[in-house]
LOZA-772223 format. One record per residue (C-alpha): residue number from 1; x, y, z; residue in three letters. Coordinates in nm, 3 decimals, padded with zeros to 5 digits. Example, Ala and Ser with C-alpha at 12.3 -4.5 7.8 and 13.67 -1.06 7.14 Angstrom:
% LOZA-772223
num;east;north;up;residuo
1;01.230;-00.450;00.780;ALA
2;01.367;-00.106;00.714;SER
END
This chain:
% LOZA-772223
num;east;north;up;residuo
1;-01.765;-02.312;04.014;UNK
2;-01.543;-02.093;04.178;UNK
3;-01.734;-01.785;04.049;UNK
4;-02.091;-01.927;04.186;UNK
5;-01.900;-01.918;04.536;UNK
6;-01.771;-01.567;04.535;UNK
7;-02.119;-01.456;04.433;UNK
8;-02.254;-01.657;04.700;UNK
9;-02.024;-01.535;04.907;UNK
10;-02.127;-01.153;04.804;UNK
11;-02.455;-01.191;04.857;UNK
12;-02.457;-01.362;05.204;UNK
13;-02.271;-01.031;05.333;UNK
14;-02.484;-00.810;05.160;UNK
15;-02.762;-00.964;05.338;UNK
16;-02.585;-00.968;05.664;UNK
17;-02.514;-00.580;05.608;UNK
18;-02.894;-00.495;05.476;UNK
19;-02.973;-00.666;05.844;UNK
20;-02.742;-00.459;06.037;UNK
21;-02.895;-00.155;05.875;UNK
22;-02.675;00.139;05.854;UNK
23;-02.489;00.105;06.115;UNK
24;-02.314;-00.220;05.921;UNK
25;-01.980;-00.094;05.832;UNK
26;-01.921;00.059;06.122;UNK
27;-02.005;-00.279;06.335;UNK
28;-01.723;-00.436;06.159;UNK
29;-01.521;-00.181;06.200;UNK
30;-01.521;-00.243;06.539;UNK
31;-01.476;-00.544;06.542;UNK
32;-01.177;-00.517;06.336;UNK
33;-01.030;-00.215;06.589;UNK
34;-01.056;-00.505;06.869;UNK
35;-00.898;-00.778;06.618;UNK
36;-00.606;-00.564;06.538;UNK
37;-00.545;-00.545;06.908;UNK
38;-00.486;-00.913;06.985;UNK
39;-00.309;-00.927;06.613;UNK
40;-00.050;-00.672;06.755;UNK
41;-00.026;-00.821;07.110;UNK
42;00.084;-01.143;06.898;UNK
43;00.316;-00.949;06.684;UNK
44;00.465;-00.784;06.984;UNK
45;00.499;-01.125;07.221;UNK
46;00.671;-01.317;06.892;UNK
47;00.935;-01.016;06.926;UNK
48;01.050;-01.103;07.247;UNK
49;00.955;-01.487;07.311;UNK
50;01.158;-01.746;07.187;UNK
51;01.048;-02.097;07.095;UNK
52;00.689;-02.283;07.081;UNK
53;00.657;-02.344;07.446;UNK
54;00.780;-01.973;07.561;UNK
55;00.501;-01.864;07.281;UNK
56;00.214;-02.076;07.405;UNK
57;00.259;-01.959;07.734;UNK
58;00.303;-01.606;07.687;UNK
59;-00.027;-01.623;07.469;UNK
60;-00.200;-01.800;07.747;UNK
61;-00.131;-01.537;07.958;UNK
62;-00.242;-01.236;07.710;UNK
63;-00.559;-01.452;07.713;UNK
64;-00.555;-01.437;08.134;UNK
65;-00.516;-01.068;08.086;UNK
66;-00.797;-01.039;07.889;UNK
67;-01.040;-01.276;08.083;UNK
68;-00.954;-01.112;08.371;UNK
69;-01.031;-00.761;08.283;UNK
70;-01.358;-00.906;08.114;UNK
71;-01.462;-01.037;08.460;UNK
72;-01.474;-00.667;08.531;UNK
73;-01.568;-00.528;08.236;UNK
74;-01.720;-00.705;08.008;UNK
75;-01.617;-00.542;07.699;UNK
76;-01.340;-00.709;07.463;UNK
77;-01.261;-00.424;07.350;UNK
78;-01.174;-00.230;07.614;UNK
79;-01.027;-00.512;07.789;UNK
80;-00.763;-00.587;07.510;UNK
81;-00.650;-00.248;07.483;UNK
82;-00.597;-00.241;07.849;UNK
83;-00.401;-00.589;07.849;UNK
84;-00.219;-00.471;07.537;UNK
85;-00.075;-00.163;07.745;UNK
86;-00.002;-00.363;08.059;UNK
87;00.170;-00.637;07.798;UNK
88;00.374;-00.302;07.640;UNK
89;00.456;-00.205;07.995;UNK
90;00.567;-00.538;08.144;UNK
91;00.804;-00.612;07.864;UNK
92;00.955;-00.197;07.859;UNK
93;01.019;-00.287;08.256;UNK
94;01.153;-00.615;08.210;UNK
95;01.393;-00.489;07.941;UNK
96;01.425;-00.189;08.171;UNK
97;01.511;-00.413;08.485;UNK
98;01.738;-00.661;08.245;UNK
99;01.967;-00.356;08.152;UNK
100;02.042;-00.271;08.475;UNK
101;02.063;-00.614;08.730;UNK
102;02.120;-00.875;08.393;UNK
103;01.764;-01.040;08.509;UNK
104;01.404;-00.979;08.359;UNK
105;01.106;-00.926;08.552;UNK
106;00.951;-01.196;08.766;UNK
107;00.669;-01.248;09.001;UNK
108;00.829;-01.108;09.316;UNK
109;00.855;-00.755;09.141;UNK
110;00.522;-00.739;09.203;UNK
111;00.501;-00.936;09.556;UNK
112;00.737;-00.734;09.697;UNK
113;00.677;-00.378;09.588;UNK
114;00.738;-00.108;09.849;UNK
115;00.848;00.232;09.864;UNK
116;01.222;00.181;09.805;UNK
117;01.115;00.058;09.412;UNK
118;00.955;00.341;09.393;UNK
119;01.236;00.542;09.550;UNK
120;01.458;00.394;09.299;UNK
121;01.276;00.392;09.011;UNK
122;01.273;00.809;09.024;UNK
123;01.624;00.824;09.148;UNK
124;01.717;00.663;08.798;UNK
125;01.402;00.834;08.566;UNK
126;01.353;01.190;08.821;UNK
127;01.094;01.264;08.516;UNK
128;00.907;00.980;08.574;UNK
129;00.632;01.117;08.738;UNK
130;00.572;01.347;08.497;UNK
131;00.601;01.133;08.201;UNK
132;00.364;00.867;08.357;UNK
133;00.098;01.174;08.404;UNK
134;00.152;01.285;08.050;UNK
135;00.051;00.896;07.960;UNK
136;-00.275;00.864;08.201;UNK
137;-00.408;01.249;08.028;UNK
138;-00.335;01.081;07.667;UNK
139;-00.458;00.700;07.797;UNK
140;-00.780;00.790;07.942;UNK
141;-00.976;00.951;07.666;UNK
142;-00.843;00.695;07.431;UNK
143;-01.023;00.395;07.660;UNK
144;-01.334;00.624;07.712;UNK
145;-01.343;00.593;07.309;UNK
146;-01.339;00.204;07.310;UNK
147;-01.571;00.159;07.589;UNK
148;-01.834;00.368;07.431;UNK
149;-01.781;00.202;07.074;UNK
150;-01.730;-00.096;07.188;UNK
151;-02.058;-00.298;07.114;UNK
152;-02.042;-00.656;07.255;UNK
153;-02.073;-00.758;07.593;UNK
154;-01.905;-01.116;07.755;UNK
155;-02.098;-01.323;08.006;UNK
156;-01.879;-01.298;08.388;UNK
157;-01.954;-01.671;08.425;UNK
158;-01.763;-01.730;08.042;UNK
159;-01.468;-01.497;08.104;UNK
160;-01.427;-01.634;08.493;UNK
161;-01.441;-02.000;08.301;UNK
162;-01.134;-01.852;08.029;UNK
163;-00.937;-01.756;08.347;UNK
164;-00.953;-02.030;08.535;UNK
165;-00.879;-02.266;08.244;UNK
166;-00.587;-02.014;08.126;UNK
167;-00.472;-02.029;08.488;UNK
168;-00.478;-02.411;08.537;UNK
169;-00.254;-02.434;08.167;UNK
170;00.009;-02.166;08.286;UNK
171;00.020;-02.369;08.607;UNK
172;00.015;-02.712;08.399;UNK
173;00.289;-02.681;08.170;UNK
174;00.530;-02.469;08.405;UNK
175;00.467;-02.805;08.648;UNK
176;00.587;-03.015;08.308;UNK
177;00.862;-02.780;08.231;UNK
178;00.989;-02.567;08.552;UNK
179;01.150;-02.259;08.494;UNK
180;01.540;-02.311;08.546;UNK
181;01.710;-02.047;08.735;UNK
182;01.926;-01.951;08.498;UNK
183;01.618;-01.845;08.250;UNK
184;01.570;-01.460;08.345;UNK
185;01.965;-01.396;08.319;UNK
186;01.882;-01.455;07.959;UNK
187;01.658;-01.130;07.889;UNK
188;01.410;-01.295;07.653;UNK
189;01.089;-01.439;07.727;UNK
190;00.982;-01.145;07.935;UNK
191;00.591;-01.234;07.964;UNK
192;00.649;-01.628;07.942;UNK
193;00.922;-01.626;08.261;UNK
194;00.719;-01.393;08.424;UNK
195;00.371;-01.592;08.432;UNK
196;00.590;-01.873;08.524;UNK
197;00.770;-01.723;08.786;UNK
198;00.450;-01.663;08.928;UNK
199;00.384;-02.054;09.010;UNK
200;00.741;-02.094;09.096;UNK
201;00.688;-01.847;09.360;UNK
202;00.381;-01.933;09.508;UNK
203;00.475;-02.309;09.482;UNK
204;00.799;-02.213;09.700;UNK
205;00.575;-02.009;09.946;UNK
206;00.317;-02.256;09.967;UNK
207;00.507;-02.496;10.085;UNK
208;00.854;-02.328;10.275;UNK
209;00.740;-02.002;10.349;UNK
210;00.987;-01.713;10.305;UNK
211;01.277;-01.897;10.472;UNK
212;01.418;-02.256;10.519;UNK
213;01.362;-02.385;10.903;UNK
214;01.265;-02.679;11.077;UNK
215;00.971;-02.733;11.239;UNK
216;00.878;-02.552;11.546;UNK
217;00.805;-02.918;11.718;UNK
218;01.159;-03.052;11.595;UNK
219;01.368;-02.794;11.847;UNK
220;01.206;-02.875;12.134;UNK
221;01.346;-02.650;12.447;UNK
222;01.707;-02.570;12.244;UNK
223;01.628;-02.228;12.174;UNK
224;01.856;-01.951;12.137;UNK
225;01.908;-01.694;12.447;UNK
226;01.840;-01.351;12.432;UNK
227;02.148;-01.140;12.368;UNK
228;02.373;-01.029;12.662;UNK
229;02.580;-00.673;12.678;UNK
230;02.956;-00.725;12.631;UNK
231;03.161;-00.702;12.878;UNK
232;03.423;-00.403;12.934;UNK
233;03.762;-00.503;12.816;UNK
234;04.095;-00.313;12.671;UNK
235;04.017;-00.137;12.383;UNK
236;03.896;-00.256;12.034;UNK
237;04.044;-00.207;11.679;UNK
238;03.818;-00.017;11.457;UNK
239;03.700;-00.258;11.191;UNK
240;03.694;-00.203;10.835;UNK
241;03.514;-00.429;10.570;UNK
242;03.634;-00.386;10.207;UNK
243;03.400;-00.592;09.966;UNK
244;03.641;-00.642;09.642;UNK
245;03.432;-00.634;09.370;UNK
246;03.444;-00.979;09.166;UNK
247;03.785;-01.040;09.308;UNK
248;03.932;-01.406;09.313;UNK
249;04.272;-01.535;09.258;UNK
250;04.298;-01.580;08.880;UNK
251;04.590;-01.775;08.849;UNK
252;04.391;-02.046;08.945;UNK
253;04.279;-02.104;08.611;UNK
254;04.449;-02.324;08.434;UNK
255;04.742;-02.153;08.210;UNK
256;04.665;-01.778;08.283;UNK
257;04.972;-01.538;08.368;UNK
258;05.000;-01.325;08.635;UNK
259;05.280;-01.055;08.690;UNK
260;05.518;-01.136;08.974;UNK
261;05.411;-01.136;09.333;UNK
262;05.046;-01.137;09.218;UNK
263;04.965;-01.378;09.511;UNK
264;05.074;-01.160;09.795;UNK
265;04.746;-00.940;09.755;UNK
266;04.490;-01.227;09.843;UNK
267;04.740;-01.371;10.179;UNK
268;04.672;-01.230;10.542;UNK
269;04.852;-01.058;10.804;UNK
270;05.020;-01.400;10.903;UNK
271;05.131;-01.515;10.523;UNK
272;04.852;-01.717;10.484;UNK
273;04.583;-01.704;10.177;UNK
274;04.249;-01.829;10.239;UNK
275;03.951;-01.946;10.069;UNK
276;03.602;-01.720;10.108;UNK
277;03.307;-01.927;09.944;UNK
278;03.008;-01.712;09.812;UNK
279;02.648;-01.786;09.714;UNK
280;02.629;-01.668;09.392;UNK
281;02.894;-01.749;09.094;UNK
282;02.998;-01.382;08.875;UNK
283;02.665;-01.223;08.973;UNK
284;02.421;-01.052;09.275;UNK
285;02.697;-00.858;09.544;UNK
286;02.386;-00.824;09.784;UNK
287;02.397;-01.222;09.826;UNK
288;02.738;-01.181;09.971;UNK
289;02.636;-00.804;10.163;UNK
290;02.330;-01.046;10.361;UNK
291;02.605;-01.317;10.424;UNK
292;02.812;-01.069;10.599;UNK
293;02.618;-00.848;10.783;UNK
294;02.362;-01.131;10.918;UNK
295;02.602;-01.451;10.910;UNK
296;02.303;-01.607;10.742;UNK
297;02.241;-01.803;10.405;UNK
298;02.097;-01.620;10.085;UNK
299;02.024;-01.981;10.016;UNK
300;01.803;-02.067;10.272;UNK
301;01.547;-01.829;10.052;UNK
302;01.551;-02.082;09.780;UNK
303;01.438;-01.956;09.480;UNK
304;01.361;-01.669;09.620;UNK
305;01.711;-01.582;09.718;UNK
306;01.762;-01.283;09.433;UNK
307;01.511;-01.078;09.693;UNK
308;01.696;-01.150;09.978;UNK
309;01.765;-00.814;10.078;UNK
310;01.437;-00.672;09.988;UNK
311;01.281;-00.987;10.203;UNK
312;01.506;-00.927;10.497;UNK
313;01.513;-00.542;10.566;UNK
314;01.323;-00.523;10.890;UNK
315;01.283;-00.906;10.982;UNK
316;01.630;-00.961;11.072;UNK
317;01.777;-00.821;11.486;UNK
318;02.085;-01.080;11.406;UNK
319;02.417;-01.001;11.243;UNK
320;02.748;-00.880;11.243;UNK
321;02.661;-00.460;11.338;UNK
322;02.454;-00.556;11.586;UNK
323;02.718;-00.767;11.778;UNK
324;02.960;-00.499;11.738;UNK
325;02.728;-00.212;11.863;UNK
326;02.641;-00.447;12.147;UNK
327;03.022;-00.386;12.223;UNK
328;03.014;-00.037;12.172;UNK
329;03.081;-00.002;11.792;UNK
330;02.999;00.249;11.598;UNK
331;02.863;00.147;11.286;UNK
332;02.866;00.286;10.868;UNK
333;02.822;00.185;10.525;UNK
334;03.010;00.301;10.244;UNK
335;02.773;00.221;09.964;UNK
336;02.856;00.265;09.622;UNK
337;02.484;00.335;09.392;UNK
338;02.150;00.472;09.560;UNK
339;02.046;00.363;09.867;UNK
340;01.694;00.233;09.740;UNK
341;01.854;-00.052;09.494;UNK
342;01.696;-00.337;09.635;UNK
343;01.601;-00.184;10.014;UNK
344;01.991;-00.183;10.087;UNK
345;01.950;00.092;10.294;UNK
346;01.627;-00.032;10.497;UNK
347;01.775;-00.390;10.457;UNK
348;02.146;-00.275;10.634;UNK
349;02.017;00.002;10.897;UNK
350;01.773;-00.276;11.023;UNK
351;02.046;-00.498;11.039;UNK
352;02.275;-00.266;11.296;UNK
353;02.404;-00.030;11.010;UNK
354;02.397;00.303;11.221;UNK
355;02.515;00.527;10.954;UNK
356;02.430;00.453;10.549;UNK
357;02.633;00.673;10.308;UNK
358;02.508;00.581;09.943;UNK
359;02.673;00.742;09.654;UNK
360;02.418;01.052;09.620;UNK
361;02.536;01.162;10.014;UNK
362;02.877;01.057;09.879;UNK
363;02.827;01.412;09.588;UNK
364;02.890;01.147;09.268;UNK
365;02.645;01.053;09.020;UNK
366;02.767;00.765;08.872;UNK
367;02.800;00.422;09.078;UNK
368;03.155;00.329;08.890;UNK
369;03.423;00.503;09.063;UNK
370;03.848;00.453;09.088;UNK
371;03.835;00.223;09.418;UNK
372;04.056;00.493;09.560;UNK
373;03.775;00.726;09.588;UNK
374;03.597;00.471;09.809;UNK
375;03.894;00.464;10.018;UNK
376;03.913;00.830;10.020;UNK
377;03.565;00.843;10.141;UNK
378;03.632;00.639;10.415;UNK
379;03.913;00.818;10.537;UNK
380;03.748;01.143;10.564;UNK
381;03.479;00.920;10.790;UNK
382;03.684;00.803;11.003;UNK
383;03.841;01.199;10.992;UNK
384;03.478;01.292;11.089;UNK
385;03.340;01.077;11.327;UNK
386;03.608;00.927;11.507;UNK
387;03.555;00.886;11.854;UNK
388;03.858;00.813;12.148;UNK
389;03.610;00.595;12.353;UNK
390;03.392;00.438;12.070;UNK
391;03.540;00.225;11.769;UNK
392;03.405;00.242;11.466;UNK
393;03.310;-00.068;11.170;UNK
394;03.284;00.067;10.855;UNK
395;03.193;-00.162;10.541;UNK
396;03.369;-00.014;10.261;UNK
397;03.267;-00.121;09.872;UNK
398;03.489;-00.100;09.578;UNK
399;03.319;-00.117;09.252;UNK
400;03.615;-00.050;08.981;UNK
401;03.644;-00.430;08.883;UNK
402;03.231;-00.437;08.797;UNK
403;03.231;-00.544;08.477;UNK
404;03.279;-00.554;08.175;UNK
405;03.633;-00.590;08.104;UNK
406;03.617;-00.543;07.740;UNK
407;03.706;-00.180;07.740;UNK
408;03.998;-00.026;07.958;UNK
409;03.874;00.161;08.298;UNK
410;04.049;00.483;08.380;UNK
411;04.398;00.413;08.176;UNK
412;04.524;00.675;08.361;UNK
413;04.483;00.530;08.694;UNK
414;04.739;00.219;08.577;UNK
415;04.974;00.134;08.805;UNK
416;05.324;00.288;08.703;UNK
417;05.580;-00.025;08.541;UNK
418;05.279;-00.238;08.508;UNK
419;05.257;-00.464;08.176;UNK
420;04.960;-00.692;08.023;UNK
421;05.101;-01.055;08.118;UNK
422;05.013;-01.192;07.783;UNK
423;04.638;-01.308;07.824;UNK
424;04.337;-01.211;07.588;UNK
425;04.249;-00.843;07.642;UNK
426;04.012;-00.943;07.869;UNK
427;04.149;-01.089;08.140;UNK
428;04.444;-00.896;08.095;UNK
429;04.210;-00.585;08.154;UNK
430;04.048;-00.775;08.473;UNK
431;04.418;-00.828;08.607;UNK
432;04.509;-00.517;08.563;UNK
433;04.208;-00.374;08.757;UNK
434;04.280;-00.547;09.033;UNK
435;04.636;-00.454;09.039;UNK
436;04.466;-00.102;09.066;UNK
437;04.288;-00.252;09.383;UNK
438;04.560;-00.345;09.547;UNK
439;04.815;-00.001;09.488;UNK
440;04.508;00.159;09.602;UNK
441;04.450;-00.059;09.907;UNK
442;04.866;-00.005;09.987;UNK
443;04.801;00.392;09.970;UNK
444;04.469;00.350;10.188;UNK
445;04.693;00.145;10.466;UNK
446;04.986;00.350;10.408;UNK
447;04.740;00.650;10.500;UNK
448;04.601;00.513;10.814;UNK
449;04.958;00.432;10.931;UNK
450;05.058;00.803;10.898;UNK
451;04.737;00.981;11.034;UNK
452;04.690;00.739;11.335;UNK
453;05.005;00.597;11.470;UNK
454;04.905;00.363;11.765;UNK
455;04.542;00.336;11.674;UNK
456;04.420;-00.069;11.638;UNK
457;04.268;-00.126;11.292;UNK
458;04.142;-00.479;11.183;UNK
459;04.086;-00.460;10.814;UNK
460;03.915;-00.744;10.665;UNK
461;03.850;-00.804;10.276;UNK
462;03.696;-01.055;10.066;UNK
463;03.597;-01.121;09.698;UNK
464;03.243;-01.120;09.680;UNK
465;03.192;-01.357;09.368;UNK
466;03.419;-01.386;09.111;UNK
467;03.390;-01.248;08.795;UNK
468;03.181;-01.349;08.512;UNK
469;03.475;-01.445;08.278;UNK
470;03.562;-01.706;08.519;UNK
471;03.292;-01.938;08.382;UNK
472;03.456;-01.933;08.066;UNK
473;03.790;-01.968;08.170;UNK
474;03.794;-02.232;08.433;UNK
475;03.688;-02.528;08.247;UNK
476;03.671;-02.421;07.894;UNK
477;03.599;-02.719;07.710;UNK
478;03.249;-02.732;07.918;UNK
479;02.954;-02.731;07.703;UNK
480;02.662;-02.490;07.844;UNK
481;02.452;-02.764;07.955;UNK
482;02.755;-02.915;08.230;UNK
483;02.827;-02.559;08.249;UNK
484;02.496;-02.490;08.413;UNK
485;02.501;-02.802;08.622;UNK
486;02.837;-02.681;08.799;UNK
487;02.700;-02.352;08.876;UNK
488;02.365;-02.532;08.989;UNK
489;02.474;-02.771;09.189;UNK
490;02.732;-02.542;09.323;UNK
491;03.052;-02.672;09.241;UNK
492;03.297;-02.454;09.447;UNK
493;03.560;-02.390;09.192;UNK
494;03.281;-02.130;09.051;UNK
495;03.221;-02.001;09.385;UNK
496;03.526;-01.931;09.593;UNK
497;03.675;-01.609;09.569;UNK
498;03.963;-01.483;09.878;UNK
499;03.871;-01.307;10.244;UNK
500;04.247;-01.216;10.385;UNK
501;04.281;-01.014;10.757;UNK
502;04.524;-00.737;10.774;UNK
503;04.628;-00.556;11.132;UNK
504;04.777;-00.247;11.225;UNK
505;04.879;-00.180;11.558;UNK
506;04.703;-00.469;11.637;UNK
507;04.722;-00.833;11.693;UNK
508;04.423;-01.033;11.549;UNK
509;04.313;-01.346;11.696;UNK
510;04.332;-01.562;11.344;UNK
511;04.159;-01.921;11.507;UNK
512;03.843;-01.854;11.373;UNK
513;03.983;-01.782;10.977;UNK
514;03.987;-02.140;10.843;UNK
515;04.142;-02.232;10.602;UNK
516;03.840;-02.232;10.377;UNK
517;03.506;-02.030;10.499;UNK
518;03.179;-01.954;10.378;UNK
519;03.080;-01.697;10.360;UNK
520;02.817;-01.651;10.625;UNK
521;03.090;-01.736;10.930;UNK
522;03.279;-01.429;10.819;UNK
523;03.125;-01.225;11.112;UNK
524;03.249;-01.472;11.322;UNK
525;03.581;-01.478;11.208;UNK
526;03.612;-01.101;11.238;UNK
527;03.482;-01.130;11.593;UNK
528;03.716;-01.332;11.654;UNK
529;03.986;-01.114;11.521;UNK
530;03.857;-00.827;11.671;UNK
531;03.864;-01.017;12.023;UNK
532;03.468;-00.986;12.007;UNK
533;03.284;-01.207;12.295;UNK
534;03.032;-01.416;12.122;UNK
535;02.695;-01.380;12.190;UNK
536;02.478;-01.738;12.233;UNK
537;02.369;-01.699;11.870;UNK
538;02.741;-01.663;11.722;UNK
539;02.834;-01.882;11.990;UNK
540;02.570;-02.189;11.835;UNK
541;02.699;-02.105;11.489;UNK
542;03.067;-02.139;11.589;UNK
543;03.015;-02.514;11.672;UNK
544;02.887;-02.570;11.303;UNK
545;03.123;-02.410;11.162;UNK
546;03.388;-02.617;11.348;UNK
547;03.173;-02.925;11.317;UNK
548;03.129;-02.926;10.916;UNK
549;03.477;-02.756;10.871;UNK
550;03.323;-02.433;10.729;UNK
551;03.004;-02.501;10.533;UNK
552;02.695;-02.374;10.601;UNK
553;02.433;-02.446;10.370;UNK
554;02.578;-02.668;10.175;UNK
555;02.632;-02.903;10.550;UNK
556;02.402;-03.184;10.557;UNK
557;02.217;-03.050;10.273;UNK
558;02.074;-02.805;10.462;UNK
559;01.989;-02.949;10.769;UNK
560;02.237;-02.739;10.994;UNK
561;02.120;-02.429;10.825;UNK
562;01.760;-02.502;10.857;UNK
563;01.804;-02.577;11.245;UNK
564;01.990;-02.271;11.302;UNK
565;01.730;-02.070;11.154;UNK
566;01.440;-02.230;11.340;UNK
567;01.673;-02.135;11.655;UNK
568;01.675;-01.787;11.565;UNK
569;01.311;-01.774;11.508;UNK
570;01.195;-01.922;11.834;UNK
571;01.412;-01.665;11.979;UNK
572;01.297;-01.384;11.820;UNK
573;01.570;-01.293;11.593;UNK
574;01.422;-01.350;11.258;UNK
575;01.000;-01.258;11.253;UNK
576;00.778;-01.286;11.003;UNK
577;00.928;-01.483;10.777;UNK
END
């Protein structure tokens, strides 16, 4: 019986071939070239997608991919070779993007693109260019030989049907099961976070716009003034801004040493140690860098928050730099990698950053350096452009406690008589890292007090998340699941990290450092250190603070923050957002 069917079988295709003609073979040939395509566009999304769901909707969109280019082309085969190479590309740039910010690609990559990706993107890979020109001569001849073998032709009105039903799925089942915001820290699932970043995204846009505000109609006349010029008085400190890389007081955790005296880094000028609350928990520093230099929430972005910078740069006329330049201030940034990484450099100068030093006009190729070089740098600013009649702010980053803290940084650089306090390697390795910080911090003051005797300096610095070891280490016992939900619901044991205000030759004003601040009222309390007159904006902000004891966002769920925005909108402060 079985015989009688493979005959059968024989036959029918040697009929179908005898009615193809010659030209037989080669028709299945090509339809085998285009089969192989979407067989290795499978093979290549099971490498990288993990699970049934992440699977059915990275195939869904392959099949978007392909319906769309159809609606164009009409040829299947030249349309899966095309969404094969964009597949290949968006997973190489997600894994590209993963190794370097610990996040895959999403749909605001591609929202927001503007020169400074660009910028970037050949600051990292100078041979880009090339190498993508190389590509398009080898590409293009290879898709002229698929169009012109390819022998079928799709209906428009079929292929617009496949998108629009592939489309409506995506959008279906990412409704069912939402991406969680913890999903691209994972670096898997490249293509299946990706399409489903895409509804997250427009969902959030849809229906908030850019930024959190109220209502233009729920204001009324309470608008914010414009801003006013400040008024002559005795002279001003100079202000510097040290952002401590991943810097929180460890011996909070329950059961870790510390060597003696540990504690006396993280307390002020008057003896006192305070609490700085950040928006993200062991992750993005530019979350904390829009915090200070705005006095605005990364959170009011929502889900769109990771862009914040990249959102901001240009939008923003309210912050910290500004005030200070209002007051005659003038104003730098010490920043430690290129200036393109995430528009930090159009992000800060639009935000009253007057001079932006990244680390290529700073002669070093490599973002990691001793935090003593960072000081060192801003001493030979201050050398440069100091001014008798103008005082400068300059935002100084450290970047030696980045981690990872499984290997030891610069040995050499160890702090003479220090010893490991008896931890795992790790932390011991974080600890001593920051005990780097802080004999490089004594020589930095120690330096100033020498080479200006007399001269006011404010110094203000602050943790700007703690590190990622923290998570582990606070409440260890925590499965994964409750460990998400504290970081999610932002439980502040995971999110406060120090801020402490040093003087020299100067006597700060310390009412507006509360006890506990987040950490988008620290340009208020340095104003008020610095003796700064608020302007109506800082001046609004200062009564919530004092009203919900320093919160921001978290304040009425939001409410405060939301009004405070639409205040800044109406008066012209924040545009087009």
């Amino acid at each position: 019986m079985s015989s009688v069917t493979t005959t059968t079988r024989a036959g029918k295709l040697q009929l179908l071939l005898k009615r193809l003609g010659n030209n037989g073979w080669l028709w299945f040939l090509r339809v085998a070239l285009i089969a192989a395509m979407h067989i290795v566009a499978v093979c290549i999304l099971a490498s990288v997608e993990y699970g049934p769901f992440a699977m059915i909707v990275a195939l869904l969109t392959w099949a978007l991919l392909n319906f769309l280019s159809l609606i164009v082309l009409r040829r299947p085969g030249v349309s899966a070779a095309l969404s094969l190479a964009l597949i290949v590309i968006l997973i190489a740039l997600s894994q590209f993007k993963y190794g370097i910010m610990q996040l895959t690609l999403t749909f605001l990559d591609f929202l927001i693109i503007d020169r400074d990706t660009f910028s970037f993107l050949h600051s990292i890979f100078p041979q880009l260019k090339s190498q993508s020109f190389l590509l398009a001569v080898i590409a293009l001849p290879v898709v002229w030989l698929i169009w012109r073998a390819d022998p079928f032709r799709i209906r428009r009105a079929v292929s617009a049907a496949g998108a629009a039903a592939s489309v409506a799925l995506i959008a279906g089942l990412s409704v069912i099961y939402p991406e969680q915001p913890w999903e691209p820290f994972q670096g898997v699932n490249h293509i299946s976070n990706l399409a489903r970043s895409g509804v997250v995204s427009v969902s959030h846009l849809t229906s908030t716009g850019w930024i959190e505000a109220d209502p233009p109609n729920m204001i009324g006349s309470a608008q914010a003034s414009p801003l006013t010029e400040c008024a002559p008085r005795a002279k001003r400190p100079n202000i510097i801004m040290v952002l401590d890389e991943s810097s929180f007081d460890i011996s909070a955790v329950p059961g870790i040493k510390v060597p003696a005296n540990y504690r006396d880094f993280f307390k002020s000028a008057d003896g006192r140690q305070r609490s700085f609350v950040a928006e993200s928990a062991g992750g993005p520093t530019w979350y904390t860098e829009f915090n200070v230099l705005t006095g605005l929430s990364a959170r009011s972005f929502g889900k769109l928050k990771f862009y914040v910078t990249r959102i901001a740069a240009g939008k923003i006329s309210r912050g910290l730099p500004q005030a200070l330049q209002r007051c005659g201030y003038r104003t730098f940034s010490l920043y430690p990698t290129y200036g393109d990484f995430l528009s930090a450099r159009s992000f800060q100068t639009s935000a009253g950053i007057g001079q932006f030093i990244d680390m290529a006009e700073m002669g070093v190729s490599e973002d990691m350096q001793p935090d003593r070089f960072y000081f060192d740098q801003a001493l030979q600013l201050i050398a440069r452009e100091r001014k008798a009649d103008q005082p400068m702010f300059v935002l100084v980053y450290l970047t030696a406690n980045h981690f990872p803290w499984t290997t030891s940084y610069r040995p050499d650089l160890t702090p003479a008589g220090w010893t490991a306090p008896g931890n795992t390697a790790e932390v011991d390795e974080y600890i001593r890292r920051q005990a780097m910080t802080a004999a490089d911090y004594a020589s930095f003051v120690a330096r100033l007090k020498a080479d200006y005797p007399g001269e006011p300096f404010l110094l203000v610095r602050f943790g700007d998340h703690q590190p990622a070891i923290s998570q582990k280490l606070l409440e260890p016992q925590l499965s994964q699941a409750m460990l998400a939900n504290r970081i999610m619901t932002h439980d502040l044991r995971y999110y406060k990290t120090y801020y402490a205000i040093d003087a020299l030759n100067y006597k700060p004003d310390m009412s507006s450092a509360l006890e506990t601040l987040d950490a988008a009222y620290l340009p208020l309390a340095v104003q008020g250190a610095a003796g700064i007159p608020l302007d109506s904006t800082f001046a609004e902000q200062k009564k919530i603070m004092l009203r919900c004891k320093g919160l921001f966002y978290a304040c009425k769920q939001g409410a405060e923050a939301k009004r405070f925005n639409r205040l800044l909108i109406d008066a012209g402060f924040v545009k087009n957002l």
